[in-house]
C-alpha positions as CSV (number, residue, x, y, z in Angstrom):
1,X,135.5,89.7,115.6
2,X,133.5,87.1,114.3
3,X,132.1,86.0,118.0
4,X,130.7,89.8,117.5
5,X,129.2,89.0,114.1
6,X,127.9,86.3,115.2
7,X,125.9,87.9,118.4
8,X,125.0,90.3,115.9
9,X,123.5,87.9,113.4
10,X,121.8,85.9,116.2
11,X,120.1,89.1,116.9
12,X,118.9,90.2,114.5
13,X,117.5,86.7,113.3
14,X,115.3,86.8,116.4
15,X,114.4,89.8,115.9
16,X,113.0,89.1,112.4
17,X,111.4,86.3,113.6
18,X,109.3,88.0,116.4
19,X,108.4,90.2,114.2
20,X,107.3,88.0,111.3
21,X,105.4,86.8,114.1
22,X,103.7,89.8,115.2
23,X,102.9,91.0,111.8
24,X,101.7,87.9,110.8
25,X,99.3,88.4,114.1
26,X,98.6,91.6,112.9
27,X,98.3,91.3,109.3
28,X,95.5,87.9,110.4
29,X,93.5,90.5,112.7
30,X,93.7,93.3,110.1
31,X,92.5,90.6,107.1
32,X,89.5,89.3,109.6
33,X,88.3,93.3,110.4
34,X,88.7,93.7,106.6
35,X,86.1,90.5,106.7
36,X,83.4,92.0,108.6
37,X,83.3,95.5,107.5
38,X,82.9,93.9,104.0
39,X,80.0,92.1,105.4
40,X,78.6,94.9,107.4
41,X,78.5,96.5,104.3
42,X,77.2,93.9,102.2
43,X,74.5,93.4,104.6
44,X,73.4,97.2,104.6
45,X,74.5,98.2,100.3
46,X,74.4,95.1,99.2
47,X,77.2,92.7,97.4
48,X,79.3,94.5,95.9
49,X,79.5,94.3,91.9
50,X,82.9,96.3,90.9
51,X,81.8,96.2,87.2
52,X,78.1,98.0,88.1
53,X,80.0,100.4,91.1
54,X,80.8,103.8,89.4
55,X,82.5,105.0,92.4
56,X,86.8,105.5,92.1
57,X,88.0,103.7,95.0
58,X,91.3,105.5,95.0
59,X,89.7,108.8,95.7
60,X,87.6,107.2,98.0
61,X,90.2,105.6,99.6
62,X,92.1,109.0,100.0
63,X,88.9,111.3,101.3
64,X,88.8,107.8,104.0
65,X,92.5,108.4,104.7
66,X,91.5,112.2,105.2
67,X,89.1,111.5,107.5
68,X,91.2,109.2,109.9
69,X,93.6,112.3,109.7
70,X,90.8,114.5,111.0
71,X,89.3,112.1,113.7
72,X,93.2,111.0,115.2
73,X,93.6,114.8,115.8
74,X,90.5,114.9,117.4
75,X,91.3,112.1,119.5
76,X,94.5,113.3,120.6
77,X,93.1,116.9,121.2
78,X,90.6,115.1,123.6
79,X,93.6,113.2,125.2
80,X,93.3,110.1,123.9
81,X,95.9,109.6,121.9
82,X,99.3,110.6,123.2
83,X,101.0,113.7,121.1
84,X,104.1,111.4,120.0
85,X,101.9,108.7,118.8
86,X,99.4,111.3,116.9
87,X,102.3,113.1,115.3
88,X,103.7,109.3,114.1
89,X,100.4,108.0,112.5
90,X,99.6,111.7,111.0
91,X,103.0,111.3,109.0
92,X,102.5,107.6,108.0
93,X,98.8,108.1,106.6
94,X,100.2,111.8,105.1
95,X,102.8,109.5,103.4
96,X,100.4,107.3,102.0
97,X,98.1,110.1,100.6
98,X,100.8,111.9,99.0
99,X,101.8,108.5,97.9
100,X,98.2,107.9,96.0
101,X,97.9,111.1,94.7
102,X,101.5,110.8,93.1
103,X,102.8,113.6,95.3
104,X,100.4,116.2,93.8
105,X,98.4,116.8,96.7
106,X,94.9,115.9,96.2
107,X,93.1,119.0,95.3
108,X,92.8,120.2,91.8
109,X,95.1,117.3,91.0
110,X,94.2,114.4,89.0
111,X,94.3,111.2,91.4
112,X,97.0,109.1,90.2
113,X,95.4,105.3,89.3
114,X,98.7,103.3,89.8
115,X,100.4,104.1,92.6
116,X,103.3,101.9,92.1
117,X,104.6,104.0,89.6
């Protein structure tokens, strides 16, 4: 039995490690885009002053979130994005709108500031 356990445990040890190496990959390429939209915008609005900006950047974040919704159904009713894959993403980014809004939805609702709680 513990030969098992073992085989098991080796497993899944390289399995973590593969992927802390692919989501450290992913998280570097997702930092670096984060980079050079933030310059993209600086360079077309301006830097940005977050005690001036009067905008809410959760509700932003969520009508952003919407969008992507919107254009990844598009995609995938153009055949670009496979049906499995669409129906996956649309879930996760649902989940993390229902998430920021507290689970109230978003309309008629008051945004909820802290989603961690």
């Amino acid at each position: 039995m513990a030969g098992i356990n073992d085989r098991v445990q080796s497993f899944l040890n390289t399995w973590k490690a593969q992927e802390d190496v692919v989501m450290g990959s992913l998280n570097d390429w997702i930092d670096e885009e984060k980079r050079l939209r933030m310059v993209k915008g600086e360079k077309k609005h301006g830097l940005l002053d977050l005690t001036q900006d009067p905008r809410v950047f959760i509700e932003e974040a969520i009508e952003e979130l919407l969008d992507a919704l919107n254009y990844l159904e598009f995609a995938m009713l153009q055949g670009k994005l496979p049906f499995c894959k669409w129906v996956l993403i649309d879930r996760e980014i649902g989940f993390i709108v229902w998430r920021l809004t507290g689970g109230e939805g978003v309309r008629g609702r008051e945004v909820i500031l802290n989603a961690c709680t």
